[in-house]
C-alpha positions, 0 to 999 in steps of 0.5 A: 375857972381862974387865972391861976389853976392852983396857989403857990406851993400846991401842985396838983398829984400825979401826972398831968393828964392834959391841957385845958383848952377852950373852944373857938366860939368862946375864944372869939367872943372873949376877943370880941368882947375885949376889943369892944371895951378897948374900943369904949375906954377910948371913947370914954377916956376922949369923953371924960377929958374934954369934960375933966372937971365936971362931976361923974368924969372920975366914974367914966375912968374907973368905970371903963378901966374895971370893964376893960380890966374884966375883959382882959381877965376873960380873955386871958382864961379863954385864950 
């Protein structure tokens, strides 16, 4: 499951025969997991600042934007 059901200038044949939507317990725990990497980029990010110039702070950037970017894909699936 993605994003995006079907690429552009592909429609799906026929009639639609309903929304996708997912269950509660999965929506929850996207909220959940989305909230907690939001949580621990901001930890990340007052870490790596005050240490800008030391070695391994440019992996803490990159590091908790990729998983913050990798919840917000799975909570824009489940939601």
């Amino acid at each position: 499951m993605s994003v995006v059901d079907a690429p552009p200038g592909l429609d799906f044949a026929g009639p639609a025969a309903g929304e996708f939507r997912s269950r509660p317990g999965p929506r929850r725990l996207a909220r959940f997991a989305f909230a907690m990497c939001l949580l621990d980029t901001a930890l990340a990010f007052s870490l790596a600042a005050k240490k800008f110039y030391q070695v391994g702070t440019t992996m803490l950037f990159v590091g908790s934007l990729f998983c913050l970017s990798m919840a917000a894909v799975g909570l824009a699936v489940r939601s």
